[in-house]
C-alpha positions in Angstrom: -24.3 68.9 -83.2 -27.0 66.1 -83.4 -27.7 65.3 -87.9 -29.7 62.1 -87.9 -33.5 61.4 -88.5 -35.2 60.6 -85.0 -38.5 59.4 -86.3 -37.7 55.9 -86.3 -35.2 54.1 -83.4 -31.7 54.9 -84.2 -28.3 53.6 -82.9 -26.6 56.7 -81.5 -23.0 56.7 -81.1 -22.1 58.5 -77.6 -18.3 60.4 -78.1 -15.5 57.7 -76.7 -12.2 59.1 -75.2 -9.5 56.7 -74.7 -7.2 56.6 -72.4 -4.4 53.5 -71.1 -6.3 54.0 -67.7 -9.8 53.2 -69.1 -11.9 54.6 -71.8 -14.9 57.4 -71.1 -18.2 58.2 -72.6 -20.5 60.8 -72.1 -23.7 62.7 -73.2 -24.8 66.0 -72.6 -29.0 67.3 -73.5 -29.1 68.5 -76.8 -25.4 67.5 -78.0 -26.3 63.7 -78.4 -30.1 62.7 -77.8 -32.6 65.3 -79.3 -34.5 65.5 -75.6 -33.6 66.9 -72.4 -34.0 64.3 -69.7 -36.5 64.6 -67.2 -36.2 60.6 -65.9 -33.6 57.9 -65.4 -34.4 54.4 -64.5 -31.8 51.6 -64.9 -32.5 47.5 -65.3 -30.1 44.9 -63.8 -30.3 41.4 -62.4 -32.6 39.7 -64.8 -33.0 36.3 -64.1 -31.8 34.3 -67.3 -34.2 34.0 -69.9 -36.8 37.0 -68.5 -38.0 39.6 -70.6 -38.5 43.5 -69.9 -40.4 45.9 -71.4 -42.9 44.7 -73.6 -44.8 48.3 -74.0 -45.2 51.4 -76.2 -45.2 54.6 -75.3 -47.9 57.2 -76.5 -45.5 60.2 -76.3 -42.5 59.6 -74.3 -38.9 59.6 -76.2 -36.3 57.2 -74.7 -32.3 56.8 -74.9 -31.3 53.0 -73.5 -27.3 52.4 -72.8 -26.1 49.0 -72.2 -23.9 49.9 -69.4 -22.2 46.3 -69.2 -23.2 43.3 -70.9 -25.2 43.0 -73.1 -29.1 42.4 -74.3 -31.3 42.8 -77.0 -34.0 45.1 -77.8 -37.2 44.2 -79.9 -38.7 47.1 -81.4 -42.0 47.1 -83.9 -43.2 49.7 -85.5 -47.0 50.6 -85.6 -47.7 48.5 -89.3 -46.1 45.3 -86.9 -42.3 45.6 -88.8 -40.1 43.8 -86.2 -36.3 45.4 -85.7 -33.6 43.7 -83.0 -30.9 45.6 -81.7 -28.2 44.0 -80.1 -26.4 46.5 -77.4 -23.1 45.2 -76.5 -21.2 49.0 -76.1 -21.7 51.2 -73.5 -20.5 53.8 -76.5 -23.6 53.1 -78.1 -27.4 54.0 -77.2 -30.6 53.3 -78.9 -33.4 56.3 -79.3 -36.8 54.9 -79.5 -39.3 57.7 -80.5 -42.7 57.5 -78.7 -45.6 54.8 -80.9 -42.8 51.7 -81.1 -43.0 48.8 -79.0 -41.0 47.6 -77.4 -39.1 44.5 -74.9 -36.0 43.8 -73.8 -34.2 40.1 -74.0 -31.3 37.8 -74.1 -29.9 39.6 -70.8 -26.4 38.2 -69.9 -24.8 37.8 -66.8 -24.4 40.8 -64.7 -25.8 43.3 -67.6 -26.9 46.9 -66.6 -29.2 49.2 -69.1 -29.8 52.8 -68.0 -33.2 54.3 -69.5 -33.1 58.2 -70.3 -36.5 59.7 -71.0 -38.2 63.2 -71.9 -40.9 62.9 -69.6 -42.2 61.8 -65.8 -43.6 58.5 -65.4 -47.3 58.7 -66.1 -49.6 55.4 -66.5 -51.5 57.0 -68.9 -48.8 56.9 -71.7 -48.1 53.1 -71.7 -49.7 51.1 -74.0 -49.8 47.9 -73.0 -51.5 45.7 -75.0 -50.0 44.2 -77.8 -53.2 44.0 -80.3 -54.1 47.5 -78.9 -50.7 48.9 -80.6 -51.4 47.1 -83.9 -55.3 48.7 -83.7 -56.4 45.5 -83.7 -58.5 46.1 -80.5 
């Protein structure tokens, strides 16, 4: 049963079974992440020293896993307070609630994120300009 505040970006801890064979992790809708997922997207083999991301969204909720590797996620919050994550444990996942910006950096070799949302992709729920975020536009 899901306790913790989900109005700012939170580091989850997914449930990790281990085993001699190899360790498992999972997530179910509701158990975990306080969404059920509608869309799953995944980011691998970024060129050294690329960034992703580098948007907000309007209403959308998202759950990112570092699969393998590792990479760093930027958020700010809407008064321009800057936060890094550093995912480096597929037993981990960050929720980012919709109004935080966001980009994703410092990719290493052969890293994988997967991207669970609460909504479809729609356009119309980016923001995508930086200044626009801070209401400086």
């Amino acid at each position: 049963m899901m306790q913790s505040n989900f109005s700012k970006p939170t580091i989850i801890s997914l449930p990790k079974i281990t085993d001699v064979r190899g360790n498992l992790s999972f997530l179910q809708n509701g158990d975990q992440i306080p969404f059920d997922i509608k869309r799953v997207f995944w980011i691998y083999d970024v060129p050294g020293g690329e960034k992703r991301g580098g948007h907000a969204f309007k209403t959308q909720r998202e759950l990112i896993i570092v699969l393998s590797g590792s990479l760093d996620i930027v958020v700010v919050d809407p008064s321009g307070t800057e936060t890094k994550f550093c995912l480096n444990r597929s037993y981990n996942a960050l929720f980012i609630p919709p109004m935080y910006w966001r980009h994703l950096e410092n990719f290493s070799t052969n890293s994988v994120s997967v991207h669970l949302s609460d909504a479809e992709f729609s356009e119309e729920d980016y923001i995508r300009d930086f200044d626009q975020f801070l209401g400086k536009n």
